[in-house]
C-alpha positions in Angstrom: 17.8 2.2 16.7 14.7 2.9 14.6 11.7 3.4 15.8 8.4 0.8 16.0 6.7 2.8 13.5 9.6 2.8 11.2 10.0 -0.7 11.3 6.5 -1.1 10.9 6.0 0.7 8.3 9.6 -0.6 6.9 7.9 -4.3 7.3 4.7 -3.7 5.5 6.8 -2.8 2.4 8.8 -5.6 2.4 6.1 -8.3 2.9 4.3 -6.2 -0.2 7.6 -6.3 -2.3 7.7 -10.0 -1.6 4.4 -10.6 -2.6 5.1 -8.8 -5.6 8.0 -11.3 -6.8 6.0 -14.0 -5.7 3.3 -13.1 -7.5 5.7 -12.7 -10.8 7.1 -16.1 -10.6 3.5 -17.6 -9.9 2.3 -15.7 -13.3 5.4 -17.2 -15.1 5.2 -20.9 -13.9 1.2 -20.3 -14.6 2.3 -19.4 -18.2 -2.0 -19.0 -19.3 -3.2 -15.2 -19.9 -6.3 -15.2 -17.6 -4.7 -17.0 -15.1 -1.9 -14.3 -14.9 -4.7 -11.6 -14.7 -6.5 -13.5 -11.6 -3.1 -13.0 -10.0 -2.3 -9.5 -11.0 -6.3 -8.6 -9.7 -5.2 -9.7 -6.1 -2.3 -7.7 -6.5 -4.8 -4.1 -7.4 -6.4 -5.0 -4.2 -3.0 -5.5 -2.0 -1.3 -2.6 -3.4 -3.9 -0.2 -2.0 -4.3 -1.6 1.3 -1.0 -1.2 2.0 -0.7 2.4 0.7 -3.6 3.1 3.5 -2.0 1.2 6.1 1.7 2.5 5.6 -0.3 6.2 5.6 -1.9 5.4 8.8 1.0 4.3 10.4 2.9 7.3 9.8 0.0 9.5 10.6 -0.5 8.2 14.1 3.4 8.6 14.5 2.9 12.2 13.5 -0.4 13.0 14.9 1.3 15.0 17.7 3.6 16.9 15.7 1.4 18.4 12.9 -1.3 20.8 13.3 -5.2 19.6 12.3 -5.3 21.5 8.9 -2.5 19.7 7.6 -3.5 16.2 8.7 -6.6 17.0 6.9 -4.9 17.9 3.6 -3.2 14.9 4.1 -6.6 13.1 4.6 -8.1 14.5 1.4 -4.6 13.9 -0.5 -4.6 9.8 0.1 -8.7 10.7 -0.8 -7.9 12.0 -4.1 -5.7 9.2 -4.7 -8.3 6.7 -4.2 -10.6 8.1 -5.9 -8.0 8.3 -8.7 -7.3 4.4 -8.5 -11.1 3.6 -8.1 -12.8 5.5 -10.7 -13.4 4.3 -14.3 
């Protein structure tokens, strides 16, 4: 059987995948440009969230079995890529 973490993080993709189809066939029935981009805006902010969550989830699952330095690489790797998706 998998474990709640697994599934967790397994769930949080699916509901993200399923907002993402929804939010396609919303932006097709919607059929007006900056309509579409009000959508697609919700969806920058969504995306994100559940990159950090899905990352936290499977760092508390492996917070016993990795060694401080490289949880904090991993810290300053999900940094960097914030600060990728942030900057202008």
């Amino acid at each position: 059987m998998f474990s709640k973490i697994i599934l967790s993080m397994a769930a949080l993709r699916v509901i993200s995948g399923t907002l993402e189809i929804l939010a396609a066939i919303w932006i097709l029935r919607l059929n007006q440009v900056d309509k579409a981009l009000m959508v697609n805006t919700g969806l920058a902010v969504v995306g994100p969230l559940v990159l950090l969550t899905t990352t936290t989830i499977g760092l508390v699952g492996i917070a016993d079995k990795i060694s401080l330095g490289k949880f904090a690489w991993i810290i300053v790797g999900v940094s960097c890529i914030f600060i990728g998706i942030l900057k202008k």
